[in-house]
C-alpha positions in Angstrom: 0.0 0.0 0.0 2.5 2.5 0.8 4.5 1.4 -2.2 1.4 2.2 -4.2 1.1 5.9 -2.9 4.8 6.5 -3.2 4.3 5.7 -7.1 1.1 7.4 -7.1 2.9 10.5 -5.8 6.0 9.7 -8.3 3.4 10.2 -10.9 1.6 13.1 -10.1 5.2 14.5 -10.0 5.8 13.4 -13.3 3.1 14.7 -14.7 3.2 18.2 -12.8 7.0 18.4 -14.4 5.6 17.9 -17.8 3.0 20.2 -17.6 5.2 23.1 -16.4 7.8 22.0 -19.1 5.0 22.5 -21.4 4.3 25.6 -20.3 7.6 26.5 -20.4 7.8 25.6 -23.8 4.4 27.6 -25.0 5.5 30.7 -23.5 8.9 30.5 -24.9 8.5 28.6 -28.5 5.0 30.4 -28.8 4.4 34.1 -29.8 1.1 35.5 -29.3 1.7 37.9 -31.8 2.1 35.8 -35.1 -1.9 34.9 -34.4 -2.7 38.7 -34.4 -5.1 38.6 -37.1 -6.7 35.1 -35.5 -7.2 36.6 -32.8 -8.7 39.7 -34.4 -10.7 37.5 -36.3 -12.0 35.4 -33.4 -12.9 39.3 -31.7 -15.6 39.8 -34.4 -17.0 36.0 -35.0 -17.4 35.6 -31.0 -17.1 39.0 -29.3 -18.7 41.2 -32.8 -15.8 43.7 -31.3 -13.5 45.4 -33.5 -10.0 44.7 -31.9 -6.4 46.6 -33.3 -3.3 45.5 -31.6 -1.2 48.0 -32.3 1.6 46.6 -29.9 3.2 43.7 -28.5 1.3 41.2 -26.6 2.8 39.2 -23.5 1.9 36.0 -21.9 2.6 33.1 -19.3 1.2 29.9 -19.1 1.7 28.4 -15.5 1.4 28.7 -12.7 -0.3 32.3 -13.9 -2.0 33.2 -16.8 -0.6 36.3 -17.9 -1.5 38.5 -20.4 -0.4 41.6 -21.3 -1.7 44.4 -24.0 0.0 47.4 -25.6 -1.5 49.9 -27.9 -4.7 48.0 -28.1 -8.1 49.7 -29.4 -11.8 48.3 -29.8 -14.7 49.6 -31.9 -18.0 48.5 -33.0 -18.4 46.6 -36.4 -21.2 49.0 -37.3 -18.4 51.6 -37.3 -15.2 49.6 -37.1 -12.6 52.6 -38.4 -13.9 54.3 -35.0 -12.7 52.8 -31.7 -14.5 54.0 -28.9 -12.5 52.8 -26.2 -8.4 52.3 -26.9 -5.5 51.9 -24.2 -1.7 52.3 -23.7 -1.1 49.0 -21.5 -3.5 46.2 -20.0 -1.7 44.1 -17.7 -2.8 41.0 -15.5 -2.1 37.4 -14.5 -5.1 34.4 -13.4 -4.0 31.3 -11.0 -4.9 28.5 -13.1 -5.7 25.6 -11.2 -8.1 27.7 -9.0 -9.7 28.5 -12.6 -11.1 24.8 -12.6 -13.2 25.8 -9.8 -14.5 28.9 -10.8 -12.2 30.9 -8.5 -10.5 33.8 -10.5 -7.3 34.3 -8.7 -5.5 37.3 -9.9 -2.4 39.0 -9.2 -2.0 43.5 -9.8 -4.3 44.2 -12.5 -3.0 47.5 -14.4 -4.6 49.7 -16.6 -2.5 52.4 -18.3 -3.9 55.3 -20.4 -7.4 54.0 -21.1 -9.5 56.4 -23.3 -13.5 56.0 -23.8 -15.0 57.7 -26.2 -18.8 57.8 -25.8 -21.1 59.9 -28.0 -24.7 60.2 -29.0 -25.3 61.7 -32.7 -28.0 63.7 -33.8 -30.4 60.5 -34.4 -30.2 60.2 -30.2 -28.3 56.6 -31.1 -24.9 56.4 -28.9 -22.4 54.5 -30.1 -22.3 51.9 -26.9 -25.3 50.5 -28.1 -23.4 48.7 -30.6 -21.2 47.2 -28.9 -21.6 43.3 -28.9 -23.9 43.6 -32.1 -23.6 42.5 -35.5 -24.1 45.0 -38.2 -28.0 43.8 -40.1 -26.3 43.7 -43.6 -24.0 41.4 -42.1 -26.5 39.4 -40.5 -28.5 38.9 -43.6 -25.8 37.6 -45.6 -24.1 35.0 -42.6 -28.2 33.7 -42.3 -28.8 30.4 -43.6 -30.3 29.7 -46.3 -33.9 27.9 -45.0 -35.2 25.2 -47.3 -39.4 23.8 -47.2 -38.7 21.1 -45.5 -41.2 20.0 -42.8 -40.8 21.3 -39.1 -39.2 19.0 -36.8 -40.3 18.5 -33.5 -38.7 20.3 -30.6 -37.2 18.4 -28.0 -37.4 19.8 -25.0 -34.3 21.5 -23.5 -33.2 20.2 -19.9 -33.9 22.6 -17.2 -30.6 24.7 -16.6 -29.3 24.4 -12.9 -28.5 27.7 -11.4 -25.0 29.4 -11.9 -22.6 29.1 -9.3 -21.3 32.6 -8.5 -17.7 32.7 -9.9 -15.6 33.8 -6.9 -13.5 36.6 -7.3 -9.7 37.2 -6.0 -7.7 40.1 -6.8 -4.4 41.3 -5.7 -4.9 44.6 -6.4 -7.0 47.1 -9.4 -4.4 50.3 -10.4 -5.7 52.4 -13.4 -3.5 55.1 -14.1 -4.1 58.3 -16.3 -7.8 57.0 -17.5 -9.9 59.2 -19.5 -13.7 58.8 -20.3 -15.4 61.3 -22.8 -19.3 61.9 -23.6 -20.5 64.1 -26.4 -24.2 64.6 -27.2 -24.4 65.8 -30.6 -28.3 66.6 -30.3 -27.5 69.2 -27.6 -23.9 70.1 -28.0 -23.4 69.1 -24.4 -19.9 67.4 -23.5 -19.1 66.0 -20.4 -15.3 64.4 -19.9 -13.5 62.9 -16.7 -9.8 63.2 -17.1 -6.6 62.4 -15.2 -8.9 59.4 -13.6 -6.6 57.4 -10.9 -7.8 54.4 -9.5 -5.9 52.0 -6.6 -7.4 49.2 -4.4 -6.2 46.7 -1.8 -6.8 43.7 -2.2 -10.1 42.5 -3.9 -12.2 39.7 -2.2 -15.6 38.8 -1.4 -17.1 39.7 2.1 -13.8 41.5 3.0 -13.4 45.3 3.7 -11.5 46.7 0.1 -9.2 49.8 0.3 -10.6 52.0 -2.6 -9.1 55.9 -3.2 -10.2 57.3 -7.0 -9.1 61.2 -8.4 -10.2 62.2 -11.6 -10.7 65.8 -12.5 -14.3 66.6 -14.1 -15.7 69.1 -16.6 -18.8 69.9 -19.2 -19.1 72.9 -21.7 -22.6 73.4 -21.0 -22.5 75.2 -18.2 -18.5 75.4 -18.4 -17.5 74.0 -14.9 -14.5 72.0 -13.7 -14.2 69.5 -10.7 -11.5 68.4 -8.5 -12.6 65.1 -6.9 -10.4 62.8 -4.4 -12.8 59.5 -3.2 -11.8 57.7 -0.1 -13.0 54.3 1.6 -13.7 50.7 1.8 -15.5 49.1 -0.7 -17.4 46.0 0.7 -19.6 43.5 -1.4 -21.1 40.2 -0.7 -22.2 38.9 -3.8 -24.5 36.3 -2.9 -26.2 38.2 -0.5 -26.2 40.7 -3.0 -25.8 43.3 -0.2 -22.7 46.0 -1.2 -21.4 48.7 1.6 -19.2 51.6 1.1 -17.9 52.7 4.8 -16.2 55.8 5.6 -16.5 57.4 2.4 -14.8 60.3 2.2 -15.4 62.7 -1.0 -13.7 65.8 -1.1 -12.8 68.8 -4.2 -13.3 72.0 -5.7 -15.8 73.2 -8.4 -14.7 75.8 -10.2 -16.8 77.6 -13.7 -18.6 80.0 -15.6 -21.6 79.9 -13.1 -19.3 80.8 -10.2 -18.5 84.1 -12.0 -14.3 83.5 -10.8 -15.1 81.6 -7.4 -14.5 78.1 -6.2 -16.6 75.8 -3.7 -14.5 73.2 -1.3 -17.0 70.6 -0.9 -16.7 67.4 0.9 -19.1 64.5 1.7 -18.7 61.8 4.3 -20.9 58.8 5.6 -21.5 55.2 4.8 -23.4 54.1 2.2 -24.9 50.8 1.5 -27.4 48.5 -1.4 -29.2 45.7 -0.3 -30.3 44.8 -3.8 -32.6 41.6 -2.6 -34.4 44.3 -0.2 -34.1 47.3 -2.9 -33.0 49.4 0.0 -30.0 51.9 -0.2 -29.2 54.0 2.5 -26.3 56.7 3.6 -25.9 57.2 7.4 -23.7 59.5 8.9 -24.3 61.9 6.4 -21.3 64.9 6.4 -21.4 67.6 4.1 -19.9 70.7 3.3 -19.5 73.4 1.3 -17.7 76.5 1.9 -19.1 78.1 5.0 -22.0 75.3 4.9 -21.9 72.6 7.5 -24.7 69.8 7.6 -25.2 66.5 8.8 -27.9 63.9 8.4 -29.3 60.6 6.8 -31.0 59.5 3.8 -32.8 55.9 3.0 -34.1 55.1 -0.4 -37.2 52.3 -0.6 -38.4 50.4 -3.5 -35.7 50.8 -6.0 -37.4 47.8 -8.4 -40.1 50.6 -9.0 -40.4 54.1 -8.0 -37.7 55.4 -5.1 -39.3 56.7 -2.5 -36.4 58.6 -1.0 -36.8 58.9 3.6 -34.4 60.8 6.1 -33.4 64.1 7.9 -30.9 67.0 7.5 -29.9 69.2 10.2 -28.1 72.3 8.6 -25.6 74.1 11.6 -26.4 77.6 11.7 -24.3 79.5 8.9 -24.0 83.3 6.7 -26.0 82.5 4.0 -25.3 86.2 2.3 -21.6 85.2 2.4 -22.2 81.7 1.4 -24.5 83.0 -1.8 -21.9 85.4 -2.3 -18.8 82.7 -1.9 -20.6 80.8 -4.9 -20.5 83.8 -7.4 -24.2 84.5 -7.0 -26.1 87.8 -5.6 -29.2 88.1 -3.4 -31.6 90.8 -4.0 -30.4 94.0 -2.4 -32.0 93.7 1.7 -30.4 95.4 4.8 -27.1 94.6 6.1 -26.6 91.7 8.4 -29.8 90.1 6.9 -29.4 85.9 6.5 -26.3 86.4 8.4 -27.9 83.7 10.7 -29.5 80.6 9.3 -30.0 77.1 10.5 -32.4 74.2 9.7 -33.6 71.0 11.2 -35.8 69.1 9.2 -37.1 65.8 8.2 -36.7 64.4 4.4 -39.0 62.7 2.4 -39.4 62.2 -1.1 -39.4 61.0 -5.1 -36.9 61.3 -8.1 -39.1 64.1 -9.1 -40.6 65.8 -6.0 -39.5 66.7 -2.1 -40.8 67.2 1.0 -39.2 69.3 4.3 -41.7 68.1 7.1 -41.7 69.3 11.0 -38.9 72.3 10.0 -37.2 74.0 13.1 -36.1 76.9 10.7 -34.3 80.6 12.0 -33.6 82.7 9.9 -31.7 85.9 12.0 -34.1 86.6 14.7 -36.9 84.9 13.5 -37.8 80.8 14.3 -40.5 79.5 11.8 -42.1 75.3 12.2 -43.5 73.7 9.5 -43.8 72.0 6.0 -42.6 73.2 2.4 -42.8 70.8 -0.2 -41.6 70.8 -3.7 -44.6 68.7 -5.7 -43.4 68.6 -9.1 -39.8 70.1 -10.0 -40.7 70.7 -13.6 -43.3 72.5 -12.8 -41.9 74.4 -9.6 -44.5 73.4 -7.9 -43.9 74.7 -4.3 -46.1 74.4 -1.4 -45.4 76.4 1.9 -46.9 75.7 5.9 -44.9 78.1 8.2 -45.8 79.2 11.7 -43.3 82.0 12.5 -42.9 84.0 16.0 -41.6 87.1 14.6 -40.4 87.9 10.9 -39.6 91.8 9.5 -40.3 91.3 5.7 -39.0 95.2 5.5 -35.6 93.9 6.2 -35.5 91.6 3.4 -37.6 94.3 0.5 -35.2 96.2 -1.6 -34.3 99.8 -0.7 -35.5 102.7 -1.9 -34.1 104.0 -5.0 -32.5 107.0 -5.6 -35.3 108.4 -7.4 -37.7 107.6 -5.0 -35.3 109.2 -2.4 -35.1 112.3 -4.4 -38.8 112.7 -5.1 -39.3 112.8 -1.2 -36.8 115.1 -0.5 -38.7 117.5 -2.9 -42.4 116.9 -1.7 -40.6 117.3 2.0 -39.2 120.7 0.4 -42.6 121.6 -0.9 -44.7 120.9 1.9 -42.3 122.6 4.5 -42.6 125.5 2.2 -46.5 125.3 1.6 -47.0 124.9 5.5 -45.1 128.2 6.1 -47.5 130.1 3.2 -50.7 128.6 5.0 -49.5 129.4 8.3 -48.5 133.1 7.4 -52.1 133.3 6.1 -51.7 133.3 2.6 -51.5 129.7 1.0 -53.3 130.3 -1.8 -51.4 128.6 -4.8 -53.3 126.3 -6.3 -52.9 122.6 -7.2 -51.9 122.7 -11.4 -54.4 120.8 -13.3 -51.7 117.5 -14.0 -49.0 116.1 -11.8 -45.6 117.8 -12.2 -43.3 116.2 -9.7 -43.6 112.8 -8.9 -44.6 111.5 -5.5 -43.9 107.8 -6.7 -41.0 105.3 -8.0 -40.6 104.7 -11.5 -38.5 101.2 -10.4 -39.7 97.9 -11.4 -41.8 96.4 -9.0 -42.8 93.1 -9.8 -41.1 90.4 -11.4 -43.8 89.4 -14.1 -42.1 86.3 -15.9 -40.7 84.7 -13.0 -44.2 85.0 -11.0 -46.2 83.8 -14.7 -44.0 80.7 -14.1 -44.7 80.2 -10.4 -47.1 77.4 -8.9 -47.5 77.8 -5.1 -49.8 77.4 -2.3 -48.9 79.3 0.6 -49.8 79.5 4.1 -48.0 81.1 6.8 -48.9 82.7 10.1 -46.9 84.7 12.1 -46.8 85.8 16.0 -45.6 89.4 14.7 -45.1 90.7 11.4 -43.2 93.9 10.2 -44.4 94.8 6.9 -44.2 98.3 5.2 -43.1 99.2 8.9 -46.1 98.5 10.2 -46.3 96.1 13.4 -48.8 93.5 12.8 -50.0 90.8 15.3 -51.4 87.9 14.7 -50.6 88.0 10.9 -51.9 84.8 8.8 -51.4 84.8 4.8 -53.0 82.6 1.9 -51.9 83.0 -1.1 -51.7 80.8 -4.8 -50.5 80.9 -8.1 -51.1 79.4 -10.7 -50.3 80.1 -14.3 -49.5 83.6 -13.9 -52.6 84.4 -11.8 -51.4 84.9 -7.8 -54.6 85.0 -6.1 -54.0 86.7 -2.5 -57.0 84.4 -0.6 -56.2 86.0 2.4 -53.9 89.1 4.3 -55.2 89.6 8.4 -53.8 90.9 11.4 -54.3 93.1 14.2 -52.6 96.6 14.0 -52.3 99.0 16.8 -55.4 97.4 18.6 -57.7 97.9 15.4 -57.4 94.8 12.8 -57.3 94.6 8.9 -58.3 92.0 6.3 -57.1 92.3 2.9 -58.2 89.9 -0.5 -57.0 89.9 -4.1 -55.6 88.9 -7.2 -52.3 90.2 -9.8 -52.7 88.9 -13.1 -49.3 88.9 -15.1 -50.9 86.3 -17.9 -50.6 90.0 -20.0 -48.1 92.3 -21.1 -49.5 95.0 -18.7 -49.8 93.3 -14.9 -53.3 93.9 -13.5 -54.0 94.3 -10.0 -57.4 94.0 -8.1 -57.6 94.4 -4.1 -59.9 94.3 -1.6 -59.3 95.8 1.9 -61.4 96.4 4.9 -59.5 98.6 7.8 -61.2 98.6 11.5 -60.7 101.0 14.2 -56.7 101.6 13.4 -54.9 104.5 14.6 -54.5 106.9 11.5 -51.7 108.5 13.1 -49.7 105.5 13.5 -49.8 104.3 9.9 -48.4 107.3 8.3 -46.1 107.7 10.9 -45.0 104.4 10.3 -44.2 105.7 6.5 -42.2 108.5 7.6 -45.1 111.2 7.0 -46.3 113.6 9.2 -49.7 113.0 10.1 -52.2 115.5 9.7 -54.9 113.9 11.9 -55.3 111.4 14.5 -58.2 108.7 14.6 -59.5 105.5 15.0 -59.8 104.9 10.8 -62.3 102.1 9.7 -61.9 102.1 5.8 -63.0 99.6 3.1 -62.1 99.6 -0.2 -62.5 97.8 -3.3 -58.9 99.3 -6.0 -58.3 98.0 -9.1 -54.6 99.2 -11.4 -52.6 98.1 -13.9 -48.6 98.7 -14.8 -45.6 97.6 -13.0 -44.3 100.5 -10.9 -45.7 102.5 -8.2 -46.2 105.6 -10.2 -48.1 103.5 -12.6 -50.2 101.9 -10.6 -51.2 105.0 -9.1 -51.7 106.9 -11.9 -54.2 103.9 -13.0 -55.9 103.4 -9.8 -59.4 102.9 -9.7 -62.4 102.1 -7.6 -64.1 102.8 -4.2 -63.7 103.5 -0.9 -65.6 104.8 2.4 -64.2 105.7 5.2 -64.8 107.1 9.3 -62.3 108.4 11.8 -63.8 108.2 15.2 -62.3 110.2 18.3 -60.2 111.7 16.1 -58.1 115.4 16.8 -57.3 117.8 13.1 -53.6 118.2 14.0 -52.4 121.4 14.1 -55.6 123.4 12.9 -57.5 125.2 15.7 -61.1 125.8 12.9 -61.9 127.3 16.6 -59.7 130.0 15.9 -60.4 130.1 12.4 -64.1 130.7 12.9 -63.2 133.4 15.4 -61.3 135.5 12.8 -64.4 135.1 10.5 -66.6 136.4 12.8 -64.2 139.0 14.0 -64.0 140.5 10.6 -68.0 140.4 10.1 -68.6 142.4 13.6 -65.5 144.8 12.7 -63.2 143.7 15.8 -59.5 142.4 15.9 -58.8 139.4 18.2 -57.1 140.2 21.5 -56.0 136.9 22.4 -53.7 134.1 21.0 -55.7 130.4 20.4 -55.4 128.3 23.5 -54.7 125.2 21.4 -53.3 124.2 18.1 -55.6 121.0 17.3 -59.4 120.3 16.8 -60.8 117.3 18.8 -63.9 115.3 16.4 -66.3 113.2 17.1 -66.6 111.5 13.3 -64.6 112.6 10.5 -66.5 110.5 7.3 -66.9 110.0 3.7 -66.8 108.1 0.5 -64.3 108.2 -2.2 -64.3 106.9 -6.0 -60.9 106.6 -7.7 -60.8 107.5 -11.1 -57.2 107.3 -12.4 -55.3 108.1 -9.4 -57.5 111.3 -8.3 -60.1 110.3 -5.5 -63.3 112.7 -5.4 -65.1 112.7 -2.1 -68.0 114.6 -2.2 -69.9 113.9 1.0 -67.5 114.9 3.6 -68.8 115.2 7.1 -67.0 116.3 10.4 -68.9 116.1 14.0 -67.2 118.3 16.1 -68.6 119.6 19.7 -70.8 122.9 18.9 -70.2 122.4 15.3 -70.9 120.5 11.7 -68.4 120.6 9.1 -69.3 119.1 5.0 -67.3 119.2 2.2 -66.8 117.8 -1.1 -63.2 117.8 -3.3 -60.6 116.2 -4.1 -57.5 113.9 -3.6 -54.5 113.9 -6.5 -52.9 110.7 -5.4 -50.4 111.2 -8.2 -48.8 114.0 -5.8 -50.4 113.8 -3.0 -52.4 116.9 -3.2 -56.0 117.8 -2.2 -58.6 120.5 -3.2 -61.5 121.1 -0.6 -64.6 123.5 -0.1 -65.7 123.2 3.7 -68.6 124.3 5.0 -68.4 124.8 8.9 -72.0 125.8 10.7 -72.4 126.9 14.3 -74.8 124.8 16.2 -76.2 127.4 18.6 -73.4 127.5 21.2 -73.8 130.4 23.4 -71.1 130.0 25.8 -68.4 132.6 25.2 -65.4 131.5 22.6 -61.5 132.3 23.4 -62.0 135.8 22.4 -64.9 138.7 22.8 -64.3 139.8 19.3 -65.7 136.3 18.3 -68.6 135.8 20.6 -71.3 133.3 19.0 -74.7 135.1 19.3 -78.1 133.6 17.8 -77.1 135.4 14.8 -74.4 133.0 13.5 -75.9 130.3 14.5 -76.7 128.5 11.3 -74.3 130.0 9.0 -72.5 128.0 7.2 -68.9 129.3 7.2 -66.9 128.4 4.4 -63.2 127.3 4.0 -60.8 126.3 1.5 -58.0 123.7 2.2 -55.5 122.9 -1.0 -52.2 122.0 -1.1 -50.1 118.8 -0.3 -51.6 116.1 1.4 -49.5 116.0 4.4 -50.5 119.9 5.2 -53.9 118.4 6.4 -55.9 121.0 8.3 -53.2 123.3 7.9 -53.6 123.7 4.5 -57.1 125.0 5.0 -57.8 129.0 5.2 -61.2 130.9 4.9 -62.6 131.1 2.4 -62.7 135.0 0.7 -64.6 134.4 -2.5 -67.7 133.2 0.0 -67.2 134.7 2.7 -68.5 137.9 1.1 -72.1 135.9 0.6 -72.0 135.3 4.5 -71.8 138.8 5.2 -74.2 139.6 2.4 -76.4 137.4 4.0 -76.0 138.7 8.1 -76.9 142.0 6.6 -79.9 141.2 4.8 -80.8 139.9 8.2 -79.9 142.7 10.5 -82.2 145.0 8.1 -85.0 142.8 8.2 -84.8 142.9 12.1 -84.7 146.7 12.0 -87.9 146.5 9.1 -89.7 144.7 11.7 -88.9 147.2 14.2 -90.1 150.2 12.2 -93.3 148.1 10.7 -94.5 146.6 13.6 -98.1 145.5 12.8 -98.8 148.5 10.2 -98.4 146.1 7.3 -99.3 142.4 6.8 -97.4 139.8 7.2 -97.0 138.6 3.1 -95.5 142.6 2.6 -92.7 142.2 5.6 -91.9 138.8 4.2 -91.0 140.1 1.0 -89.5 143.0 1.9 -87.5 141.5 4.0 -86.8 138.6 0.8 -85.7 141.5 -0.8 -82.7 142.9 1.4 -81.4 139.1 1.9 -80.6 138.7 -2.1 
């Protein structure tokens, strides 16, 4: 028996000797490169590849298979005198024994200068579909020729037993100074990676793989250029058909055209796995950043055999996002200094390759917190969709500043006014108003951005604890809005302001060449005052205004929309004072005059408490008539009727001011109220800029002469009675006295 296996072994000695003599004798008496055209020939029949060996070719036999390739190029058949991939050196070597059971055991594999070239022509047909295929004309002519014989039957082919997974084992993968190259010839769009570098550790199944790849990136259309450096260890278990990337590390630079000269330093860190039975991929420990941009988080992706549905949460550390904005060569509308100098976000992540959703947001944006949902529905159609509660939010700090022009158009109604307030109070105030606008009261800027809104689709709804807007300080604030195909429908603007509230509806339609805006507002019980304080004016009245209004314009600048406003509006002021206009006074020098006196005394007061101050207004082109003025003051009743030039914010009343019987002595003997004056109507004129108010308003001359006219047609009927007595009848004193009154 042992003599037996000590031959046994003898001959498996033997024949291990001869077979390495025999390879030994292949690799040295046999050159690979006088079969050239074979083995270009055996590239088309079995591969349908069109191979060019344009350099030597190497081999070894045993114990390795080695092979090795030099100037080597492939193309398609359907375009053979085009190689789409072509390569300086292919080197590597395969165990051969372990090849008889389906273990590939290699030594270094090396790649050196590999070049694909992959392009799509005008037709939309790239040139890798080819690859593998034989041309049709040369299908047609290789087809058999098919005779009329009779069928014959089918047998039945054997059930095939499952593949066994070939098990891999590498040394080592280096690919050195790869480039890969795609051109779209219906678009013009190229895309290349160059300079690729590619090194492993050792390759095997179920075992952690070192993996670091460079490769430098571009694409003509936008022109941009990326530095990339990818780090980790590459894990795969085949038969589970589960694959894991862990510590990934990406890092670069993006440089290009849309960065207008500056560069973003991004890098990426996490672990990602594919579980292709489950169709689950996820990345955990999510990393990322960009220059000033910090944010971690983790993303999971469900159902990858159909429709992605893509899970997780980002948390965003706070950041500048001006300087960020401005880091990436882009520029935020103009907004005050410091603004988005403090943003951070915590949010969860849900969504499909062609929507997103940020649910149960923690969002601050400088000194403002907001909770909520946005939601982009459909990215090719922009579709956005907003939930935001805020605490606090001043939308003035974010609005662009006022223009120059704008700027300078105050300064000069400022200039006017102060020098219109010093005419009226002097007493003589009597320029008029010219019969068209002549210095502009309103921006000529663009206000609204007409094609980006005509492409907008949102649904908006946000509430805030406190709102700023127009520098007004509104509580309670809730906004709906939509839009939808160039129509922004305002559903609904509320708030409370200064203890009164507003509520404001309507639409802008920029589906035209001229935008068209409708609005609806209804104002309750706000302070006046406060309001036009708010917008830097000097208010001419204080009151508790309830206004509503129904204003239609068209155009797409303030003075436009002004000079095309249109519509309704009523108005009341309740408890309200006329700011520096004493009508007390005013009376007094009326009645002075009429009964021949001077005042003695200064007024005690400047102002003129009211009780009402009412009227209605239509809007025709930017000038607002109002012919039913009424005031309720204590011992008084002032009407009126004029107008409001909006355009310049000018006005042009007549105002009727009667005495209500008041006996009790005024603040000066020469303008004691006797039964006489009691209901005369004593007129007044008030013209001039708007934010004169009261003090633009002066007696009237031109009717003050048909008061007087009037008290002395009465005093000579009293002194007609006198003389007359009961000498004549009744009928003859009437008329006579008719007569004197004219």
């Amino acid at each position: 028996m042992k003599a037996f296996g000590k031959i046994l072994g003898l001959v498996l000695l033997g024949l291990l000797l001869i077979i390495v003599a025999l390879g030994f004798a292949l690799t040295h008496l046999f050159d690979p490169n006088d079969y050239k055209d074979e083995i270009r020939q055996i590239a088309r029949d079995k591969a349908h590849i069109e191979l060019t060996l344009n350099g030597d070719i190497g081999w070894s036999l045993f114990p390795w298979l080695g092979l090795e390739l030099h100037e080597a190029s492939v193309a398609t058949l359907a375009n053979p005198t085009q190689p789409f991939a072509d390569l300086q050196m292919l080197g590597l070597s395969v165990r051969v024994l372990p090849l008889l059971r389906r273990e590939v055991q290699m030594s270094d594999v090396r790649v050196e200068g590999l070049n694909l070239r992959l392009n799509r022509d005008k037709d939309g047909h790239g040139n890798w579909e080819d690859i593998g295929k034989v041309p049709p004309v040369a299908a047609k002519a290789d087809a058999p020729v098919t005779g009329t014989s009779e069928p014959t039957a089918e047998i039945p082919a054997a059930p095939e037993k499952p593949a066994q997974p070939v098990r891999l084992d590498i040394d080592s993968l280096t690919v050195n100074n790869a480039r890969v190259e795609y051109n779209d010839e219906r678009t013009g769009r190229q895309f290349s990676a160059e300079s690729i570098q590619l090194s492993t550790g050792p390759v095997h199944d179920a075992t952690d793989i070192q993996v670091k790849l460079t490769a430098f990136l571009s694409s003509n259309q936008p022109d941009v250029r990326v530095r990339t450096e990818l780090n980790g260890d590459l894990r795969f278990e085949r038969a589970l058909q589960r694959y894991k990337f862990e510590d990934m590390k990406l890092t670069g630079e993006i440089t290009g055209e849309p960065l207008q000269g500056k560069a973003v330093t991004f890098s990426a860190q996490g672990q990602l796995s594919l579980d292709k039975a489950a169709n689950v991929a996820e990345w955990t420990g999510i990393k990322i950043s960009a220059n000033q941009l910090r944010a971690l988080g983790e993303l999971k992706v469900n159902d990858l055999d159909k429709t992605p549905q893509i899970s997780g949460g980002v948390s965003i550390a706070q950041f500048d996002l001006a300087k960020f904005v401005d880091s990436i060569g882009q520029k935020l509308p103009a907004m005050a200094e410091d603004s988005l100098s403090k943003v951070e976000l915590v949010s969860r992540l849900a969504g499909t390759p062609t929507s997103v959703v940020l649910d149960n947001i923690n969002l601050k944006v400088d000194d403002s917190s907001f909770s909520g949902r946005i939601a982009v529905e459909d990215f090719a159609k922009q579709s956005l969709r907003v939930q935001l509660k805020g605490d606090t939010f001043d939308a003035d700090r974010y609005l662009p500043p006022t223009s120059a022009e704008a700027n300078s158009a105050t300064v000069a109604r400022q200039s006017e006014v102060k020098s219109t307030e010093a005419d009226a109070l002097a007493g003589v105030g009597s320029t008029p108003l010219p019969n068209a606008p002549t210095k502009g009261a309103w921006s000529s800027d663009k206000l609204i951005p007409a094609e980006r809104l005509s492409k907008l689709d949102l649904d908006a709804d946000l509430t805030f604890g406190q709102l700023t807007l127009g520098k007004l300080p509104i509580q309670n604030a809730a906004l709906k809005a939509t839009a939808q195909g160039g129509l922004l429908t305002l559903e609904n603007l509320r708030g409370d302001l200064y203890n009164g509230n507003f509520d404001a509806k309507g639409t802008l339609d920029v589906r035209q060449p001229v935008p068209l805006l409708s609005m609806h507002t209804q104002i309750s019980r706000v302070p006046a005052e406060k309001i036009l304080e708010s917008q830097g004016k000097t208010p001419p009245v204080k009151g508790l205004v309830t206004l509503n209004s129904n204003l239609t314009a068209s155009g797409n600048s303030q003075k436009t929309l002004i000079d095309s406003l249109n519509g309704t509006a009523s108005f009341v002021l309740n408890n309200g004072v006329l700011l520096n206009a004493n009508l007390e006074q005013q009376l007094c020098k009326g009645i002075a005059t009429l009964n021949h006196k001077s005042l003695s005394s200064e007024p005690r007061g400047k102002d003129t408490p009211f009780q009402e101050f009412k009227g209605n207004l239509t809007l025709r082109n930017g000038v607002a008539s109002n012919p039913d003025l009424k005031v309720r003051i204590p011992g008084m009743i002032v009407s009126g009727s004029g107008d409001v030039d909006l355009r310049v914010l000018g006005m042009d009343y007549r105002v009727g001011v009667i005495v209500e019987g008041d006996k009790s002595d005024m603040p000066d003997p020469a303008c004691q109220v006797n039964e006489r004056y009691a209901s005369i109507e004593w007129p007044l004129r008030c013209r001039g800029p708007l934010e004169l108010g009261a003090k633009a308003c002066r007696l009237d001359s031109e009717r003050l002469g048909q008061v007087a006219s009037k008290l002395a047609g009465d005093k000579l009927g009293e002194k007609l009675e006198e003389k007359l007595g009961d000498k004549v009848s009744p009928e003859l004193k009437n008329t006579l006295k008719g007569l004197f009154k004219r």
